[in-house]
BADO-525314 format. One line per 3 residues: number of its first residue (from 0); their letters; for each residue x, y, z of C-alpha. Coordinates in nm, 4 decimals. Layout:
residues N
NUM> a> X:Y:Z ~ ... $
This chain:
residues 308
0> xxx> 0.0000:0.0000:0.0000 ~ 0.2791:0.2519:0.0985 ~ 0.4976:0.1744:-0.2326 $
3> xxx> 0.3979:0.4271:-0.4204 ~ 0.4341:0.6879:-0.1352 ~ 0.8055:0.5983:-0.1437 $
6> xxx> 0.8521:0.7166:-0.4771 ~ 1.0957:0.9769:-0.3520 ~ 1.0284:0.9925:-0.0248 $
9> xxx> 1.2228:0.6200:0.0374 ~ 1.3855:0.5273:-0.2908 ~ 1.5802:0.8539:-0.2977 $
12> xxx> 1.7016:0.8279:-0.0108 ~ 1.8159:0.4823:-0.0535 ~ 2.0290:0.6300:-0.3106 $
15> xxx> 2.1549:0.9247:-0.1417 ~ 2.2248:0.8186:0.1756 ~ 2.3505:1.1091:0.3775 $
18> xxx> 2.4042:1.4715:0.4812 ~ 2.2979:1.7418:0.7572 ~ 2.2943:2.0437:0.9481 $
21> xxx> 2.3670:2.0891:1.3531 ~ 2.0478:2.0607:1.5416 ~ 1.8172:2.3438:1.6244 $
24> xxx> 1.8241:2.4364:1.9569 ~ 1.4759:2.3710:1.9802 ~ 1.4262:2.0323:1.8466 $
27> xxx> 1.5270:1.6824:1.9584 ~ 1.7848:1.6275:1.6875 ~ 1.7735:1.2306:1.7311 $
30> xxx> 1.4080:1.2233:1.6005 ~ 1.2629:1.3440:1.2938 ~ 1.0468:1.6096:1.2350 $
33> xxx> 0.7545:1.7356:0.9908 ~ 0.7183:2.1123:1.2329 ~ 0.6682:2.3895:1.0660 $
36> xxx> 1.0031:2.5078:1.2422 ~ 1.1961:2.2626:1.0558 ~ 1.0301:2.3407:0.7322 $
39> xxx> 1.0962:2.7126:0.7711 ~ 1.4666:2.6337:0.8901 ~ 1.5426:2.3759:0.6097 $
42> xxx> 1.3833:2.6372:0.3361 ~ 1.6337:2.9145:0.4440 ~ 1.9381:2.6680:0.4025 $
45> xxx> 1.8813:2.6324:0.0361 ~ 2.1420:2.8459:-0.1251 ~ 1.9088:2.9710:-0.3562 $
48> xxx> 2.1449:3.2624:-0.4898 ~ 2.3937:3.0137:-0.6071 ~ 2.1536:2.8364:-0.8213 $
51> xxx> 2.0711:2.9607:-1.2206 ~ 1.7233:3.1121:-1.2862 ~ 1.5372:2.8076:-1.4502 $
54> xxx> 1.6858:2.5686:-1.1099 ~ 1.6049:2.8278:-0.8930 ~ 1.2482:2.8665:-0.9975 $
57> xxx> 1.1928:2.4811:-0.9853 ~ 1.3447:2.4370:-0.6186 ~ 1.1230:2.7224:-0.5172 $
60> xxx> 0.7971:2.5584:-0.6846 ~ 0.8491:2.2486:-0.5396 ~ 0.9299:2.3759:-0.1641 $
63> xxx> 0.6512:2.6016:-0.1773 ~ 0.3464:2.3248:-0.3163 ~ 0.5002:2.0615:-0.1723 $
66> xxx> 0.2361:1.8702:0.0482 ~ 0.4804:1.6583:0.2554 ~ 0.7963:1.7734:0.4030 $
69> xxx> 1.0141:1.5696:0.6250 ~ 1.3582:1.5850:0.8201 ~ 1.5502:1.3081:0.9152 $
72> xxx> 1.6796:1.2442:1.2619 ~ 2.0343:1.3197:1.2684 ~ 2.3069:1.1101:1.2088 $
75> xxx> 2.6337:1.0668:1.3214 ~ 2.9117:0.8166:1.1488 ~ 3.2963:0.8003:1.2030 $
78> xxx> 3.4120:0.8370:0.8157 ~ 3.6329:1.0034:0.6353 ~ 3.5551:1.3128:0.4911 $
81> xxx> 3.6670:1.2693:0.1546 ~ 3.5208:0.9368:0.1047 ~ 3.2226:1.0646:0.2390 $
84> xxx> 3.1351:1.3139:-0.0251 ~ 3.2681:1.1336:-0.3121 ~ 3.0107:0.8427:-0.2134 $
87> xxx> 2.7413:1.1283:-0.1579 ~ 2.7997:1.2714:-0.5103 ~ 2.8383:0.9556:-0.6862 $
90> xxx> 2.5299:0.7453:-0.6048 ~ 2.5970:0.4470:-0.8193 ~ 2.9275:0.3600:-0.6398 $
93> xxx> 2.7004:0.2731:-0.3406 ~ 2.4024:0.1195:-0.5814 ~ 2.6906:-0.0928:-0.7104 $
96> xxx> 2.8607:-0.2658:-0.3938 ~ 2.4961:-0.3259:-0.2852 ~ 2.4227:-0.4826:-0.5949 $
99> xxx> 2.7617:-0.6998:-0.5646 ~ 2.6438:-0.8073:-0.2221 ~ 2.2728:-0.8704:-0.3597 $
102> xxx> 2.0810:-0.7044:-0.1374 ~ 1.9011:-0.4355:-0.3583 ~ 1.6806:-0.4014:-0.6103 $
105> xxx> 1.7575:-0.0188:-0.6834 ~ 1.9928:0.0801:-1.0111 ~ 2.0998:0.3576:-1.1377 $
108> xxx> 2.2189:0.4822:-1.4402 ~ 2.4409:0.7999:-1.4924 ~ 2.3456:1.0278:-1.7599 $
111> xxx> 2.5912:1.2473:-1.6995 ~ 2.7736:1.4093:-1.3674 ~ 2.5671:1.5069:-1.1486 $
114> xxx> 2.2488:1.3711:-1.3432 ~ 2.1173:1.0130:-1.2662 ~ 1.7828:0.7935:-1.3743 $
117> xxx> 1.7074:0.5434:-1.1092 ~ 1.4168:0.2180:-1.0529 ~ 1.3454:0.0780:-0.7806 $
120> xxx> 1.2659:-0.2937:-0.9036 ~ 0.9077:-0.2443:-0.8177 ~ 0.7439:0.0168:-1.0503 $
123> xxx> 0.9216:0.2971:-0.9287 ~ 1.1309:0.5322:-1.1403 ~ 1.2622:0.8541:-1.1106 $
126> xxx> 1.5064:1.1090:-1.2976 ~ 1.7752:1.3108:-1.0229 ~ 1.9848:1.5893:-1.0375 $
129> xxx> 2.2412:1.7279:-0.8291 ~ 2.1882:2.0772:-0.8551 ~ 2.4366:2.2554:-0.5572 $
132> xxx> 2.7597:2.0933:-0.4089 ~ 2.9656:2.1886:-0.1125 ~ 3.0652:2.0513:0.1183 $
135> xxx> 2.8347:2.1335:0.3620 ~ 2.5219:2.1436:0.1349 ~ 2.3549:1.9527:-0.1347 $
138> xxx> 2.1122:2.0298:-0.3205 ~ 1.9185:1.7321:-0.5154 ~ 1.6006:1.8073:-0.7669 $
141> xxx> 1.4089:1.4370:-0.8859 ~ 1.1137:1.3883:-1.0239 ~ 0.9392:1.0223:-1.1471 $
144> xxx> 0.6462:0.8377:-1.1287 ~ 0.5079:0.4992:-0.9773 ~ 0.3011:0.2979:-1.2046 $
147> xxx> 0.1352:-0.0358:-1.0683 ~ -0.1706:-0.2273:-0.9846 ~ -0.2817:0.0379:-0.7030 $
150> xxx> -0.3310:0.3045:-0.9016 ~ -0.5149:0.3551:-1.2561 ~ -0.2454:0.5919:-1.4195 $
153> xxx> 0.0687:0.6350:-1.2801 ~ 0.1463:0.8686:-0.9964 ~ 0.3786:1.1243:-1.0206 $
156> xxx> 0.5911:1.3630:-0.7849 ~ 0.8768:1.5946:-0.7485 ~ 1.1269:1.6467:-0.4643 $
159> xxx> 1.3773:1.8245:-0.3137 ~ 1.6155:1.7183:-0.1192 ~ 1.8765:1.9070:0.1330 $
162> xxx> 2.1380:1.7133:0.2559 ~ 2.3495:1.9195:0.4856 ~ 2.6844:1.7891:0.6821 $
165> xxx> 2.9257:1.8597:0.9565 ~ 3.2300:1.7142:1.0557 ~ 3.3817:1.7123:1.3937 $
168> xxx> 3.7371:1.5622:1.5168 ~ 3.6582:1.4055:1.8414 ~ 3.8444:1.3251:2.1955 $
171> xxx> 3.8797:0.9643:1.9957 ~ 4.1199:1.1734:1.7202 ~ 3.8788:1.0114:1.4709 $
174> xxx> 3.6394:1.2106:1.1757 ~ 3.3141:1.2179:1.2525 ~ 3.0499:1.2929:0.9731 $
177> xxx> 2.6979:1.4909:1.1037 ~ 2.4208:1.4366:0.8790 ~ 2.0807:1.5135:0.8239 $
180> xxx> 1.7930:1.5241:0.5361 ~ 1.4968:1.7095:0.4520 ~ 1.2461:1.6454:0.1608 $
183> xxx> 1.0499:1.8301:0.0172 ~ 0.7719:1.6268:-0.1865 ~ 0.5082:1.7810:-0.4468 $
186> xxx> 0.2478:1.4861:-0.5443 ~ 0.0197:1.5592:-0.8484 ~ -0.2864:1.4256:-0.6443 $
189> xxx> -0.4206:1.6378:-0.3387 ~ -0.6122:1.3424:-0.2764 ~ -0.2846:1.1401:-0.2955 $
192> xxx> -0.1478:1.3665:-0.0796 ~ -0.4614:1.3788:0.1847 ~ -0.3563:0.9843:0.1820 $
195> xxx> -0.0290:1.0310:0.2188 ~ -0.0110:1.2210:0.5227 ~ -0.2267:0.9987:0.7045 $
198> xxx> -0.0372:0.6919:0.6583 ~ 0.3270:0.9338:0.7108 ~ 0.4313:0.8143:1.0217 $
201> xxx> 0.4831:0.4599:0.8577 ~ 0.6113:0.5690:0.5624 ~ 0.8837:0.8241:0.7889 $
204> xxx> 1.0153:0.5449:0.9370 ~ 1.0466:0.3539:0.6598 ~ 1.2516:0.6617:0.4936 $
207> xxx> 1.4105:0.7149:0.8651 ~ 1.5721:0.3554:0.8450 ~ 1.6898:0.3882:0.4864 $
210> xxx> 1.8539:0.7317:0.6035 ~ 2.0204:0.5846:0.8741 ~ 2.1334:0.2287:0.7390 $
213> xxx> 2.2889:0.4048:0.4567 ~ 2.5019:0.6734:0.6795 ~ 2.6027:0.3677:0.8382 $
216> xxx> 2.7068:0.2181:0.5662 ~ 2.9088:0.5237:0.4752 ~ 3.1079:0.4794:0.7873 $
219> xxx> 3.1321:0.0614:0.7415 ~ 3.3085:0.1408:0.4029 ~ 3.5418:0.3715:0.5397 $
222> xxx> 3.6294:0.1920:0.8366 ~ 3.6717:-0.1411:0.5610 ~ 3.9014:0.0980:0.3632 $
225> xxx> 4.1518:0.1533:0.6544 ~ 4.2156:-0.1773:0.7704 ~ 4.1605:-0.3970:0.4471 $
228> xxx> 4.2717:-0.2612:0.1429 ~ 4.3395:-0.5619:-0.0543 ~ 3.9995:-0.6240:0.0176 $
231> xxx> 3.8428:-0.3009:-0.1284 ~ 4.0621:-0.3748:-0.4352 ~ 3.8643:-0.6655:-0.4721 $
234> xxx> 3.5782:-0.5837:-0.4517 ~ 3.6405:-0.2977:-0.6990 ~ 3.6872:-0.5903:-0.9761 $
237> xxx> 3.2643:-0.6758:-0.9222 ~ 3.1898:-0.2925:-0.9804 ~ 3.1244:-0.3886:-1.3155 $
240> xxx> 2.8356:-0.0922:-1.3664 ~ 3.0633:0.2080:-1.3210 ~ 3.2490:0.4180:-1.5663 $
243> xxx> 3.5797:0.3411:-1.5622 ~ 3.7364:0.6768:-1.4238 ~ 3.4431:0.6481:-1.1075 $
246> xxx> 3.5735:0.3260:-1.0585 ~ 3.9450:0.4480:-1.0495 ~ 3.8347:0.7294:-0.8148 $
249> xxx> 3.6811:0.4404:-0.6053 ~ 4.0326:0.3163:-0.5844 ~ 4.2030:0.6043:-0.5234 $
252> xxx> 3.9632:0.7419:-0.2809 ~ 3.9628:0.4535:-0.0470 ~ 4.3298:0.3813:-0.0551 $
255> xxx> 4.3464:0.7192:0.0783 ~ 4.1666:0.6958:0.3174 ~ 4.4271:0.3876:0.4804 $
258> xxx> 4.7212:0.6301:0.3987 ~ 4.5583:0.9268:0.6093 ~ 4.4444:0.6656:0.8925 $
261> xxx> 4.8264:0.5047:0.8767 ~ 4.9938:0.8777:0.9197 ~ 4.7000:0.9867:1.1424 $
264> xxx> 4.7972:0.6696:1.3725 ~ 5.1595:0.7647:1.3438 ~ 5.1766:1.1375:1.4149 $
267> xxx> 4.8703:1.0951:1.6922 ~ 5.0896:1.2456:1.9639 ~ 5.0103:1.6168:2.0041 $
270> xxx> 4.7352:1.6468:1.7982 ~ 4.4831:1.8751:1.9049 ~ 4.1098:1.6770:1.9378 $
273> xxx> 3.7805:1.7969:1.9773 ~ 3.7997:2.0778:1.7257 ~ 3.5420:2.1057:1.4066 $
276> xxx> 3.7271:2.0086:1.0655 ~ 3.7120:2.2611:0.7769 ~ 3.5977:2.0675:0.4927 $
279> xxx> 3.6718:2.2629:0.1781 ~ 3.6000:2.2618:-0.2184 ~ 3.9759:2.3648:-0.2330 $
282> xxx> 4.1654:2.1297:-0.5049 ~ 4.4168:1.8858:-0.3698 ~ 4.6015:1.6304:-0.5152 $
285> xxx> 4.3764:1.3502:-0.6495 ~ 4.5774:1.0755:-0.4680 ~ 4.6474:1.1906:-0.0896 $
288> xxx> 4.3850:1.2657:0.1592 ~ 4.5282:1.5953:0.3149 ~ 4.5669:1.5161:0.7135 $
291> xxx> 4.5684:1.7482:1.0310 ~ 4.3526:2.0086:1.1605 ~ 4.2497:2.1295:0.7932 $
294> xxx> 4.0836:1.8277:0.5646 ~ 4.0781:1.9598:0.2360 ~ 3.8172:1.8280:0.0037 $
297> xxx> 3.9737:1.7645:-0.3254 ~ 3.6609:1.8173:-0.4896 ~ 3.6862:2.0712:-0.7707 $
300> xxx> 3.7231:1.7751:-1.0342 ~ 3.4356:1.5187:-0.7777 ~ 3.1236:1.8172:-0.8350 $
303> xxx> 2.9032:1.8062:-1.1337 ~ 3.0432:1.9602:-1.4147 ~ 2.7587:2.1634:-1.4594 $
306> xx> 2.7973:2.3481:-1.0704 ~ 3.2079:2.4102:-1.1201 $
């Protein structure tokens, strides 16, 4: 009954699996939230002035008539920072290990950076479009339909999405990765929508424990990447979906991430801990993770073509 009120809601999600803000100060953080306090808050985080006319004028139409509107509770993961965006802002790395390990239905197919079309296996489809990077804030436009037996045409919606992310060196000395979501969802039925919102609490926690499972994941891969790189190596060889260059980035992404965690390990001794790490679009050399207080995002050549 609730598939079709996944359509972005849940299979997005499941394919973008992480970002956020710090909590408000006058929220529970750890639980999610449909308030109108959290809609007002997540609408002023768009970076609307960084986005061209035509996108800007979409985002706004959809926030503004969009009949559901969720944020996720927060999430926290230890992961690196640089693996962390390039998994955010290339979907069908993550779509592909699942795949490997059989345990999704979802694909994905990459039109172009930044651009994606994505099923969900069960009558589900939907274009996306990542229409702001930084590293603090994404900005995601989709839009697709669900055709099957429950309906007599297929239903369609658009969404945004606002992924938003913090990161935080801790007593520990390790990264750790804030994140939160918030959709915005514009179904072309009210009565769809009148439906919707009474079975939302269901469907939230549906979307809540993709959210969360695939943050987690985020910081499963990392941790796999510092301790066992022959093993990310091979299972690199079963990516058999990507584009070639994605896959090399894979490669040299995650090795990276066991050369900072080797020199992190050895120069641990008089490092300052417990101070937020800058996260920046700054370009870096495409091999090395930059280490220390300042993690520098090599990122200028990871963003959409279309938002350098």
């Amino acid at each position: 009954m609730i598939r079709p009120l996944h359509l972005l809601l849940a299979s997005a999600i499941a394919l973008f699996g992480s970002a956020a803000p710090l909590a408000s100060a006058a929220e529970d953080a750890t639980k999610a939230s449909t308030s109108a306090a959290a809609r007002a808050d997540s609408m002023k985080s768009i970076p609307l002035d960084r986005l061209d006319a035509t996108t800007r004028a979409t985002v706004c139409d959809v926030v503004e008539k969009a009949g559901i509107f969720r944020r996720m509770p927060i999430s926290v993961v230890d992961c690196d920072p640089n693996l962390y965006l390039f998994l955010v802002r290339n979907p069908e790395v993550v779509v592909n290990i699942w795949q490997a390990m059989n345990v999704t239905t979802v694909s994905t197919e990459r039109v172009k950076p930044g651009v994606y079309r994505a099923t969900d296996g069960a009558g589900t489809a939907c274009n996306i479009q990542f229409v702001h990077c930084s590293p603090d804030t994404h900005i995601i436009l989709a839009d697709g339909a669900y055709s099957g037996p429950l309906f007599l045409r297929p239903v369609k919606a658009r969404c945004v999405i606002v992924l938003k992310s913090a990161y935080v060196k801790e007593t520990d000395g390790r990264v750790y990765v804030t994140s939160r979501m918030d959709t915005f969802i514009d179904l072309d039925s009210v009565g769809l929508e009148l439906f919707a919102k009474t079975v939302q609490p269901l469907v939230g926690k549906a979307a809540d424990h993709n959210f969360t499972e695939t943050s987690g994941f985020f910081g499963t891969l990392s941790r796999a990447a510092e301790r066992n790189s022959p093993g990310i190596q091979r299972l690199s060889t079963k990516l058999t979906k990507l584009d070639p260059k994605v896959r090399d980035e894979f490669l040299i992404r995650t090795a990276a991430v066991s050369q900072s965690a080797a020199a992190q390990s050895a120069n641990a001794a008089g490092k300052s801990q417990g101070e937020t790490v800058v996260v920046s679009d700054v370009p870096t050399k495409r091999n090395q993770t930059p280490t220390g207080t300042s993690i520098k995002q090599a990122a200028a050549d990871d963003r959409p073509r279309a938002m350098r």
